[in-house]
MARLO-750988 format. One record per residue (C-alpha): residue number from 1; residue in three letters; chain; x, y, z. Coordinates in nm, 3 decimals, decimal comma. Layout:
<recs>
(NUM Ala A (X Y Z))
...
</recs>
This chain:
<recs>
(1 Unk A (-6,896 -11,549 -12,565))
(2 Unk A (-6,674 -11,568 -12,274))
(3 Unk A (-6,689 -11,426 -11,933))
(4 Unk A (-6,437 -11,179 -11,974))
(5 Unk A (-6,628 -11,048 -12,254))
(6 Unk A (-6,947 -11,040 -12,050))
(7 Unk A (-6,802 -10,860 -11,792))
(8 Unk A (-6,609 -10,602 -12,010))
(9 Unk A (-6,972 -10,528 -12,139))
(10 Unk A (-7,148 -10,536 -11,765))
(11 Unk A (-6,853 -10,268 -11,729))
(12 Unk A (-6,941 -10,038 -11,993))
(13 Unk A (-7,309 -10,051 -11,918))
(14 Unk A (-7,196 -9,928 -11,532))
(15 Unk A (-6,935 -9,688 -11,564))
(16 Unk A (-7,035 -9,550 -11,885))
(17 Unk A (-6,717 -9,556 -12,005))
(18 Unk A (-6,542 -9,794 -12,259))
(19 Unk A (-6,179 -9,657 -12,114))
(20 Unk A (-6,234 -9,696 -11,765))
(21 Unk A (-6,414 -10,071 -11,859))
(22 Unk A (-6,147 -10,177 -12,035))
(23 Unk A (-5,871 -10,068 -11,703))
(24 Unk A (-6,112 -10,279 -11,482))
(25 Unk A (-6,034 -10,583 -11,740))
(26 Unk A (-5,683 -10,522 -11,791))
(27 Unk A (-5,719 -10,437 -12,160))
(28 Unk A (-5,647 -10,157 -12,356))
(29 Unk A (-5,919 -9,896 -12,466))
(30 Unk A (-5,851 -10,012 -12,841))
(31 Unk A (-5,936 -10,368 -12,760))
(32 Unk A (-6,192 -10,312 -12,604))
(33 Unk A (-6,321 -10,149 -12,904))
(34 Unk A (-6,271 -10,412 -13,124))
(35 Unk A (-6,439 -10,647 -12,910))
(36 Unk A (-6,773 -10,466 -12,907))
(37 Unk A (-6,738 -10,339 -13,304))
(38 Unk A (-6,720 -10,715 -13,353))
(39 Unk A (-7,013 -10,803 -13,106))
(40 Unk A (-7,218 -10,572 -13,268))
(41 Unk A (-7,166 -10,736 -13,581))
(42 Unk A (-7,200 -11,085 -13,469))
(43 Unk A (-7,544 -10,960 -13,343))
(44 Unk A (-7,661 -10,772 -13,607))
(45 Unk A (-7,737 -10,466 -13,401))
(46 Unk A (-7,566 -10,135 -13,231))
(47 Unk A (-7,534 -10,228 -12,880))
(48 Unk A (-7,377 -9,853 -12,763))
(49 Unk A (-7,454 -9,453 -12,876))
(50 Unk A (-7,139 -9,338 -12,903))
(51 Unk A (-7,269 -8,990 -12,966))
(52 Unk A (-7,372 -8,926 -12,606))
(53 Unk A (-7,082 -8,812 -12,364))
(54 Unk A (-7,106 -9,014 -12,142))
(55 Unk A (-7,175 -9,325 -12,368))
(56 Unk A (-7,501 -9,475 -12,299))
(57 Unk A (-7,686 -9,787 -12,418))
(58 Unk A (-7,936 -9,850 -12,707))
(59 Unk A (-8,273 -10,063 -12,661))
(60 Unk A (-8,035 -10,367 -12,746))
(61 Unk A (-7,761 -10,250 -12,566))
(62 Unk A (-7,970 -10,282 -12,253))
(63 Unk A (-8,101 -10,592 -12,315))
(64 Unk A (-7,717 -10,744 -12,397))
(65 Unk A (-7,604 -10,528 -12,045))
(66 Unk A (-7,897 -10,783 -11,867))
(67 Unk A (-7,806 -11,083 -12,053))
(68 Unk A (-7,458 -11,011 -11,940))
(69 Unk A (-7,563 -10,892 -11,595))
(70 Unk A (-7,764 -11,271 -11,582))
(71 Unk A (-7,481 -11,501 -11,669))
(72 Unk A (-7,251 -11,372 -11,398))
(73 Unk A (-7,460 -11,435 -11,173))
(74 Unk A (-7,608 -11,708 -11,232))
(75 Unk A (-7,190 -11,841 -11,271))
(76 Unk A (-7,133 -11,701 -10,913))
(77 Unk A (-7,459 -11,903 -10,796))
(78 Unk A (-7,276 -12,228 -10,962))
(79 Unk A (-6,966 -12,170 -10,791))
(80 Unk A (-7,129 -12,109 -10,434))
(81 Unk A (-7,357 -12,422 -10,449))
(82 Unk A (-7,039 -12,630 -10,650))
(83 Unk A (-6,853 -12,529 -10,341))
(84 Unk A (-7,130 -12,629 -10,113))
(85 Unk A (-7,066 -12,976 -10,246))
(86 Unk A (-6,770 -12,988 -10,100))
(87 Unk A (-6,703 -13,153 -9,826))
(88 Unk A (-6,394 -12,903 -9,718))
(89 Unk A (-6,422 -12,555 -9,752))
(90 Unk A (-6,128 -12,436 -9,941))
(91 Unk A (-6,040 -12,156 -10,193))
(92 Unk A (-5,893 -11,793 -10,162))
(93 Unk A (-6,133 -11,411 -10,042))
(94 Unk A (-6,053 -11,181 -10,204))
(95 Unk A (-6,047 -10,812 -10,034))
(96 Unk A (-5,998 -10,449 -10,089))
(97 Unk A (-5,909 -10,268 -9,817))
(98 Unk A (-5,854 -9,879 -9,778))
(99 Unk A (-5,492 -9,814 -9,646))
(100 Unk A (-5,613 -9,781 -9,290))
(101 Unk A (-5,694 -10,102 -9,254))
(102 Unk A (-5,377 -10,247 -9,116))
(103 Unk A (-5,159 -10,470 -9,233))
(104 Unk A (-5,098 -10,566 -8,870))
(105 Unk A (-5,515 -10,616 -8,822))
(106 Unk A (-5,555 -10,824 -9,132))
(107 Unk A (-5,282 -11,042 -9,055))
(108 Unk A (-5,435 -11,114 -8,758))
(109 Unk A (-5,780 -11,217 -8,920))
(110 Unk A (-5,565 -11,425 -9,168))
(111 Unk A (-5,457 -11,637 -8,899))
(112 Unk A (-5,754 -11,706 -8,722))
(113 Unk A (-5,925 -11,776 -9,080))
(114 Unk A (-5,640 -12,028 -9,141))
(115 Unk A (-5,695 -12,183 -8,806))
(116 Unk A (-6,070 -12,251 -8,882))
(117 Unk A (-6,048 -12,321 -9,272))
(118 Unk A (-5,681 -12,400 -9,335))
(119 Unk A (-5,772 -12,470 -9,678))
(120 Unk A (-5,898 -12,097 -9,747))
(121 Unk A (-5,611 -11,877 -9,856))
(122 Unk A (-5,654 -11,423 -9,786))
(123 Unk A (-5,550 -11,190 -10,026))
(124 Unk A (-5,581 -10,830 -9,964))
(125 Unk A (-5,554 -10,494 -10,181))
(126 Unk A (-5,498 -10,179 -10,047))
(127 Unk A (-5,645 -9,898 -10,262))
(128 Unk A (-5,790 -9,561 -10,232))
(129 Unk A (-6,156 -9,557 -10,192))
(130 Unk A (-6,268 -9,531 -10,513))
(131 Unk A (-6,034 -9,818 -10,654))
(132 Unk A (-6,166 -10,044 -10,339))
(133 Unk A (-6,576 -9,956 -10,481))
(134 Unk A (-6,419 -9,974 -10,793))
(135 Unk A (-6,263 -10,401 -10,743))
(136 Unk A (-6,592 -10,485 -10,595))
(137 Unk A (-6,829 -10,370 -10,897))
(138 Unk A (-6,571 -10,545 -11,103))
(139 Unk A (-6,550 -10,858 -10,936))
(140 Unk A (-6,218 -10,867 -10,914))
(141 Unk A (-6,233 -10,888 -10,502))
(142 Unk A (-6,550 -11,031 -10,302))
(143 Unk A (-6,579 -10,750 -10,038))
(144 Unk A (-6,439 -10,387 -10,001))
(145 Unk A (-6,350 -10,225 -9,625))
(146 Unk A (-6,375 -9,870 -9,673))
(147 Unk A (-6,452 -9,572 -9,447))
(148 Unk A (-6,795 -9,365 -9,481))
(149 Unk A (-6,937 -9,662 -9,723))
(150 Unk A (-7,203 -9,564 -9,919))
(151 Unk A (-7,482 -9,771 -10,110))
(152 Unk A (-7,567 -9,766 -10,421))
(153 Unk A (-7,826 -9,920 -10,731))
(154 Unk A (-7,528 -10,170 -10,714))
(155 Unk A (-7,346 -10,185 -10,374))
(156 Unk A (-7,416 -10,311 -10,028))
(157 Unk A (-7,295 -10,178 -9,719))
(158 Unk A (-7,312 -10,415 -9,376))
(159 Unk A (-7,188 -10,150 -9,116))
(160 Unk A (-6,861 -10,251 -8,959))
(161 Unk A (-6,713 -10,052 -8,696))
(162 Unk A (-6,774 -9,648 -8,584))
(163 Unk A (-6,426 -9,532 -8,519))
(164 Unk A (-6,350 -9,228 -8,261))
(165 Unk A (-6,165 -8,972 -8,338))
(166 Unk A (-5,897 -8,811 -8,167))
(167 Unk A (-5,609 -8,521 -8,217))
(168 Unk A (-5,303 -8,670 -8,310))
(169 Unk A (-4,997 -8,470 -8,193))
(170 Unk A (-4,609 -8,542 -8,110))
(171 Unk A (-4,577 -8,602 -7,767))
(172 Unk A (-4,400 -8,301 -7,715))
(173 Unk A (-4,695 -8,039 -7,857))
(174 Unk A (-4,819 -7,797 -7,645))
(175 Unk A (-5,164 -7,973 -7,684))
(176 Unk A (-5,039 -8,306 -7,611))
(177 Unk A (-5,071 -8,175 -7,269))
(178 Unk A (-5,421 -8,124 -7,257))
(179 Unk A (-5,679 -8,358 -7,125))
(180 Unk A (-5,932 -8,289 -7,364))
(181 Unk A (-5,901 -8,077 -7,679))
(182 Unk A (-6,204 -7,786 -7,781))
(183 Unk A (-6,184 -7,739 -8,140))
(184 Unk A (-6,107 -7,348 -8,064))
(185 Unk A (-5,791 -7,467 -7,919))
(186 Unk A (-5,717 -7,547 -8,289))
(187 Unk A (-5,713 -7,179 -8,460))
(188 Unk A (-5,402 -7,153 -8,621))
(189 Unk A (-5,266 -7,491 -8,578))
(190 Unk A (-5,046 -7,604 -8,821))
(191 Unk A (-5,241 -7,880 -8,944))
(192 Unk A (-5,167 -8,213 -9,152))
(193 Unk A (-5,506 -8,252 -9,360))
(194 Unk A (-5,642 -8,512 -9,603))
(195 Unk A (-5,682 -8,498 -9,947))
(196 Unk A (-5,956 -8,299 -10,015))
(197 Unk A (-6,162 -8,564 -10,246))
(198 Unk A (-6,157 -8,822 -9,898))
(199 Unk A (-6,491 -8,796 -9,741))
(200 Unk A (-6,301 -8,815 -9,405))
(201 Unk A (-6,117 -8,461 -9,504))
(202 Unk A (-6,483 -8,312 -9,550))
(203 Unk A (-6,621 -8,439 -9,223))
(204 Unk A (-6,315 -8,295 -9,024))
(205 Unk A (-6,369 -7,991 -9,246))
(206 Unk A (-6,718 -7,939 -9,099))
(207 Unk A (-6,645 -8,009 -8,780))
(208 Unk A (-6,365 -7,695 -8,803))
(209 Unk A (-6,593 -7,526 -8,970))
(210 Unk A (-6,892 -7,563 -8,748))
(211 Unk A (-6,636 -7,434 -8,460))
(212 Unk A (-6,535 -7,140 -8,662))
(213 Unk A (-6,216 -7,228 -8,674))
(214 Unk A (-5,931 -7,176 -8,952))
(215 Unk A (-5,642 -7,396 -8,900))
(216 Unk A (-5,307 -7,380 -9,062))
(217 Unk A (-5,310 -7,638 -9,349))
(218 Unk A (-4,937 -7,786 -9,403))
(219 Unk A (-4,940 -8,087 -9,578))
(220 Unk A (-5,199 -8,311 -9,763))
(221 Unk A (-5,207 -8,690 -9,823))
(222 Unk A (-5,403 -8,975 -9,933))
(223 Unk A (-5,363 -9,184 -9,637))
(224 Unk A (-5,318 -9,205 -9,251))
(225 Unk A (-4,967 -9,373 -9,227))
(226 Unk A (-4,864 -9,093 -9,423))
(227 Unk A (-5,029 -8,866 -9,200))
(228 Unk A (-4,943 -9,052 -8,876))
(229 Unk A (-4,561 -8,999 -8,983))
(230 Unk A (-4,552 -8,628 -9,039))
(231 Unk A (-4,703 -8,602 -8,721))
(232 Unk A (-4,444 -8,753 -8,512))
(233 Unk A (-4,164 -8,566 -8,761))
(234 Unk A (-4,378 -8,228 -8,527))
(235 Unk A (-4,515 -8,092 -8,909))
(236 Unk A (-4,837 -8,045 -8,735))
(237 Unk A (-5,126 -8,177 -8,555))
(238 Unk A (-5,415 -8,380 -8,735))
(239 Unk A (-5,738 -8,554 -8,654))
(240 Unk A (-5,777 -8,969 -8,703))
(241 Unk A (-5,928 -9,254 -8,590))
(242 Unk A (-5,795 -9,332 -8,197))
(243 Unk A (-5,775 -9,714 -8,337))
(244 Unk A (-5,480 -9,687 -8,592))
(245 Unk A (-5,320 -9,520 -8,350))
(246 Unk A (-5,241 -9,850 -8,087))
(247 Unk A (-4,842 -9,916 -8,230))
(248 Unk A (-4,740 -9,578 -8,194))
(249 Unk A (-4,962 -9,489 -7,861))
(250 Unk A (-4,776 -9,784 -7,674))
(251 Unk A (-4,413 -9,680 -7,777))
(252 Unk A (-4,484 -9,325 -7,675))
(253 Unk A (-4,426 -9,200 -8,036))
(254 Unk A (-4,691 -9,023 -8,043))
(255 Unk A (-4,978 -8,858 -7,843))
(256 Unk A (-5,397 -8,912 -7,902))
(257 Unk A (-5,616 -8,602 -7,747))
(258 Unk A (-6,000 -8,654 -7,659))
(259 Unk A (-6,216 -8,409 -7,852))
(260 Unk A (-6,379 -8,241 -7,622))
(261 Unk A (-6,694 -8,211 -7,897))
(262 Unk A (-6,862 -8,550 -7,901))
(263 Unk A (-7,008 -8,708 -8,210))
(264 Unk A (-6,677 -8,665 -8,412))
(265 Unk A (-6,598 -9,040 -8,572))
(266 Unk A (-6,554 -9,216 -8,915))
(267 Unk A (-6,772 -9,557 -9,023))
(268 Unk A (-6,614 -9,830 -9,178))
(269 Unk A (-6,800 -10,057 -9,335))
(270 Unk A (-6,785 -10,400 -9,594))
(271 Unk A (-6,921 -10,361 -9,903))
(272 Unk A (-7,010 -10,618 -10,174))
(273 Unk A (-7,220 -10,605 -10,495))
(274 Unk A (-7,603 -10,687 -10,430))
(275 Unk A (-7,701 -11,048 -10,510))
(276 Unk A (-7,362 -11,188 -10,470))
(277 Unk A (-7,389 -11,544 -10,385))
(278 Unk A (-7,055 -11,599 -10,145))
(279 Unk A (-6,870 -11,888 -10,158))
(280 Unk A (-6,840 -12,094 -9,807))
(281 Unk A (-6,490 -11,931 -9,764))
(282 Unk A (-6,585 -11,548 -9,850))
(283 Unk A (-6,878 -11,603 -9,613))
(284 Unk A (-6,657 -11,760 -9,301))
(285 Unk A (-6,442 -11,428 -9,382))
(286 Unk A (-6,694 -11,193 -9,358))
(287 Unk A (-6,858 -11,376 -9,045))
(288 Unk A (-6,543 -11,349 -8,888))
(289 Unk A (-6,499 -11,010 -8,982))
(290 Unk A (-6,821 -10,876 -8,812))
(291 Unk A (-6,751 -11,122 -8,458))
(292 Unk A (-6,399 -10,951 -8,464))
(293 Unk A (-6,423 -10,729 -8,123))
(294 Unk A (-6,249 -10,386 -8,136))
(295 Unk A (-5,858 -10,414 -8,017))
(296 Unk A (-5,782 -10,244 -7,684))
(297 Unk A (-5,625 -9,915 -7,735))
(298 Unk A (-5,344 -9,790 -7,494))
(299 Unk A (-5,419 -9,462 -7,355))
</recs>
């Protein structure tokens, strides 16, 4: 019984899937198969109902999905208070970022990090939202950044920062010139707009639609760079956060416009699972993540 077994079954129990558990162990679907036909055999007893879309759990499956659920964490505990033994802290975080968490910013928190704990090593993912919630209930990172977090029977959320936002526009838009922008000034725009799935594409949806206004839709994407770009190439306006804007603000590539309409901005927070026990140097990280003071933005 290893722990790659125990998670792969912690993993069906969650997503309800035996697919999408065995992509979050970096198996294939028919291995994954064969694992738990020959768990159930070892244990005398059928552990899922495979006549339910989507599977679910038997009476024994559920107790097997605690078991499992038990021995992680109760290894995570060992590893936090081995660790505390220690007399240096030392080892590597392990993060998933959305894309709009800089590169720039995190390499910035890597170095300070280094500075206090140069034995503690950074690595960071970036993912789409639902791959960032996704690492975390997997284990494979200690703590997700990700924009409108949400908590769940399985997910933490410490709020990080409450980002405004602003209308992005070439510097040479006819709105660029405006001190303040009133979403009416937006009817027709030609507008850049996020994937519709993104929770930050429905919350500037409301706001538009709140306003009664219908902009021009031009492009879509996944993520702000991507957005930030076409903006500057004059394919439309958008609406972001006034923060990922500092690099392009103070080379005059591009122009940020106050919303006139307060109350318009986009949470981030850091998520983990519940009753994670953090080693010394995930814990230093995420400490130093919530002392981190918001960058100065050029105007």
């Amino acid at each position: 019984m290893s722990f790659d077994n125990l998670r792969l079954f912690r993993d069906i129990a969650q997503t309800r899937s035996l697919s999408r558990a065995a992509e979050l162990s970096g198996i294939t679907p028919s291995a994954a198969s064969q694992h738990i036909n020959e768990l159930e055999k070892t244990l005398g007893a059928q552990l899922l109902d495979r006549s339910t879309r989507p599977l679910s759990l038997t009476l024994e499956g559920k107790l097997y999905a605690d078991l499992c659920r038990d021995v992680l964490r109760r290894s995570d505990e060992f590893k936090a208070a081995l660790d505390e033994l220690r007399s240096e802290v030392e080892g590597t975080v392990r993060v998933a970022a959305i894309y709009s968490v800089g590169l720039s910013e995190m390499s910035v928190l890597e170095t300070e990090l280094h500075r206090r704990l140069p034995h503690v090593r950074l690595e960071v993912d970036y993912l789409r939202p639902e791959k960032v919630y996704e690492s975390v209930l997997a284990d494979r990172v200690d703590l997700g950044l990700v924009s409108y977090p949400e908590s769940t029977r399985e997910i933490a959320v410490i709020p990080w920062r409450n980002e405004v936002m602003v209308l992005a526009t070439a510097p040479t838009h006819q709105l660029a010139q405006l001190a303040r922008v009133h979403a009416g000034d937006l009817d027709k725009a030609d507008f850049i707009m996020f994937d519709d799935d993104l929770p930050i594409a429905r919350e500037i949806s409301r706001y538009l639609k709140n306003a009664d206004v219908s902009v021009n839709p031009t492009m879509r994407f996944d993520n702000i760079q991507t957005i930030k770009e076409a903006v500057m190439l004059g394919s439309g306006v958008s609406i972001v956060p006034r923060r990922i804007l500092r690099s392009e603000l103070a080379e005059g590539r591009i122009a940020a416009v106050p919303l006139a309409e307060p109350g318009l901005r986009r949470p981030v927070g850091i998520i983990h699972r519940k009753r994670k026990k953090f080693q010394r140097a995930a814990q230093a990280f995420m400490e130093l993540l919530q002392e981190a003071p918001e960058p100065a933005v050029v105007a």
